[in-house]
C-alpha positions in Angstrom: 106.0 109.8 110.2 109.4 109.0 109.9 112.0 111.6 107.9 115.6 110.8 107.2 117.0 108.0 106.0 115.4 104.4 105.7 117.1 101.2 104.9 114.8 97.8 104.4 116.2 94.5 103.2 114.9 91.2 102.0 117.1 88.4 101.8 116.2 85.0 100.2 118.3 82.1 99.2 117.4 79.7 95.9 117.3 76.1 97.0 119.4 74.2 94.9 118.2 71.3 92.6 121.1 69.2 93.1 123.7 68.7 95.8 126.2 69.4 93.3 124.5 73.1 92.1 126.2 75.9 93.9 124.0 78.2 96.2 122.7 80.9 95.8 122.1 84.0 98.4 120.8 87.5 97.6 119.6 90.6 99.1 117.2 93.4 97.3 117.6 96.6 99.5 115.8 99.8 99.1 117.0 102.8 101.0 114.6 106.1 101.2 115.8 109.3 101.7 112.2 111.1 102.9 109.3 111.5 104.7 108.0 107.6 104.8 104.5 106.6 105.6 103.4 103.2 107.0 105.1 100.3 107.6 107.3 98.5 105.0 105.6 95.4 102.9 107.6 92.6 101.4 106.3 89.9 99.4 107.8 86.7 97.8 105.1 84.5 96.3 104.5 85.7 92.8 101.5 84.2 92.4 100.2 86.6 95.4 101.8 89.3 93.6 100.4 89.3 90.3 96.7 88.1 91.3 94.8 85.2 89.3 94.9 85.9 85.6 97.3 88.4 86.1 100.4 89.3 84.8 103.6 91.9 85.1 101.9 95.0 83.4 99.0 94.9 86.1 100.0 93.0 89.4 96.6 93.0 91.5 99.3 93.8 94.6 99.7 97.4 92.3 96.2 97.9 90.6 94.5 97.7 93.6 96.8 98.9 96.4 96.4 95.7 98.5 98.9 95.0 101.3 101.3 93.0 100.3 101.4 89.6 102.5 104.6 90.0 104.8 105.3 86.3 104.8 108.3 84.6 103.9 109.0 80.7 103.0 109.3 78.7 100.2 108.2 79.7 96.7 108.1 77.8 93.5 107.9 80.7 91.6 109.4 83.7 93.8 109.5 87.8 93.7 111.5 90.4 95.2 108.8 92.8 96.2 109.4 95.7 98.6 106.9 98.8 99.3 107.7 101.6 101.1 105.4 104.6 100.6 106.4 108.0 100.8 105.0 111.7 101.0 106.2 113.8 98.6 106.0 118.0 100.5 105.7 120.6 97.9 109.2 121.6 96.6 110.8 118.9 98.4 112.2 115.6 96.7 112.3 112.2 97.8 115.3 109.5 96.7 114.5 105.6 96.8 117.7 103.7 95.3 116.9 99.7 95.2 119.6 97.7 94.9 120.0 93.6 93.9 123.0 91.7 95.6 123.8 88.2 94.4 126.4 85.8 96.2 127.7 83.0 96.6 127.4 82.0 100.5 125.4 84.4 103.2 128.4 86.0 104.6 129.5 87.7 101.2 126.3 88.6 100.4 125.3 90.3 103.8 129.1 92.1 103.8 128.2 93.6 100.4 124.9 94.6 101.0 125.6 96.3 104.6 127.7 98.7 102.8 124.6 100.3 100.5 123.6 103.3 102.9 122.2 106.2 100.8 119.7 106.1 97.9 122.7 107.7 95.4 125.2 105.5 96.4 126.0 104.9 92.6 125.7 108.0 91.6 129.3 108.6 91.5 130.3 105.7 89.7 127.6 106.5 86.4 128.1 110.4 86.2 125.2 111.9 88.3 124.8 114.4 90.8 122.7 113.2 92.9 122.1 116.7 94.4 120.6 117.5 90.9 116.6 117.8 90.0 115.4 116.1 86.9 115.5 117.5 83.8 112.2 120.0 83.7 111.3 120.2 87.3 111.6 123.4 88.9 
């Protein structure tokens, strides 16, 4: 099983409805710093996602610990879904920092999210340590 760091990327553009509309690229990263286990699982349809009758507080693809579908294509109602799982040693911590990129063409998009390389990456800029353990964990 993998240990170390682990960066995984999904990177889907919004067809426009009109010539005129600008595009739209983006790029929804997660980066593990851990013990992984598996292989990563994207998925994109929403539809898939949530299951028949279904809705955001209990996506079928969660509830039920399905794969997700690995495919990739057109969408009329889209998701950004990534699953990595992890292993969690005792006394040991695990960091996943998912990030969302939004640009205007492909190669601005890819240059900024090529540069997100650790889990705390932000950590800095909002105050935290990311060294630190949550509040009431020993």
């Amino acid at each position: 099983m993998p240990r170390g760091l682990c960066r995984f990327e999904l990177s889907p553009t919004r067809r426009r409805r009109s010539p005129t509309e600008p595009e739209i690229w983006a790029a929804h990263i997660a980066v593990v710093e851990g013990e992984t286990v598996g292989e990563t699982e994207i998925e994109t349809d929403r539809a898939r996602f949530l299951g028949r009758g279904r809705d955001a507080r209990s996506p079928i693809a969660v509830m039920d610990g399905r794969p997700l579908s690995n495919t990739v294509g057109t969408a009329l109602d889209p998701v950004f879904a990534l699953r990595r799982r992890v292993r969690v040693q005792p006394g040991e911590m695990v960091r996943i920092g998912f990030w969302t990129v939004v640009a205007s063409s492909p190669p601005v998009c890819s240059t900024s999210s090529t540069s997100i390389t650790t889990p705390c990456l932000a950590c800095r800029h909002i105050g935290v340590d990311p060294g630190a353990r949550a509040a009431g964990s020993s």
